[in-house]
C-alpha positions, 0 to 999 in steps of 0.5 A: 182519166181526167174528167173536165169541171165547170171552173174552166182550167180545173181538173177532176182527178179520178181516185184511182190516180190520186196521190196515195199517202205514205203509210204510217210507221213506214219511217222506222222501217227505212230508218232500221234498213239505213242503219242495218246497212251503215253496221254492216258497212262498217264491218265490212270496213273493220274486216278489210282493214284487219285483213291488209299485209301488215309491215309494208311499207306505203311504197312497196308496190310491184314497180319499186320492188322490180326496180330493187330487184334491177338494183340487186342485180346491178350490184346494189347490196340489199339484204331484205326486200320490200315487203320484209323477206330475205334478199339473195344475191348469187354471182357466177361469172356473168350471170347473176341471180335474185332470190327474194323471198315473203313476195305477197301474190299479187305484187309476184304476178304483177312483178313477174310479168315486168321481170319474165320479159327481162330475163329468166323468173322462177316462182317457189321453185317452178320455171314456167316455159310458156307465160300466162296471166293465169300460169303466174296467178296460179304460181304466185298463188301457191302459198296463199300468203307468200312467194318465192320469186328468183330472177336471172336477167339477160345477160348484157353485153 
């Protein structure tokens, strides 16, 4: 409630709706709080960083290692994939198969969807006949730190 003066245009202000004024001491409180969160930012940074897959390359990404995988099948002899492991490369008659071992579970979901539509996939052993998001997270992610992903394109004629 603001009440009048006699100085025309000037305004009494009641006390209860005065600017109130910061308590003292209340700035070492903020400053603790900023600093307690930059330490904990930062050891949440240090974490993340000591717990990223080590050895792979910058470009090893789902799209390069599929099209490695088409490049094995093509014939293209690799021996190890992009993420260190190994790289097998079987022919009978027509058909060929991939095995390509150590695949991180993210990078095996992600491939899996792009090389199921391509032909045939097996995760660490298991041929899933219907494909789901949920089914290929739940393969690839058997083994919390790897997968073994072996792929038979389609024939091509």
């Amino acid at each position: 409630m603001i009440s009048h003066s006699a100085t025309p245009g000037k305004h009494l202000v009641p006390h209860a709706a005065a600017k109130r004024r910061p308590q003292p001491g209340g700035g070492f409180h903020k400053t603790l709080a900023v600093v307690a969160l930059i330490a904990i930012m930062s050891a949440l940074g240090m974490a993340a960083l000591m717990m990223r897959p080590k050895g792979q390359p910058a470009a090893a990404s789902p799209e390069a290692f599929i099209d490695q995988m088409e490049r094995a099948a093509g014939g293209d002899t690799v021996e190890r994939n992009l993420f260190g492991g190994a790289m097998v490369v079987e022919r009978k008659g027509n058909q060929v198969t991939i095995t390509a071992s150590s695949i991180p579970p993210n990078v095996c979901v992600a491939a899996g969807w792009a090389l199921v539509r391509k032909g045939v996939l097996t995760i660490n052993g298991t041929t899933p006949l219907r494909v789901s998001g949920a089914r290929l997270s739940e393969l690839c992610n058997q083994d919390s730190t790897s997968a073994t992903l072996a792929w038979a394109p389609k024939a091509t004629e």
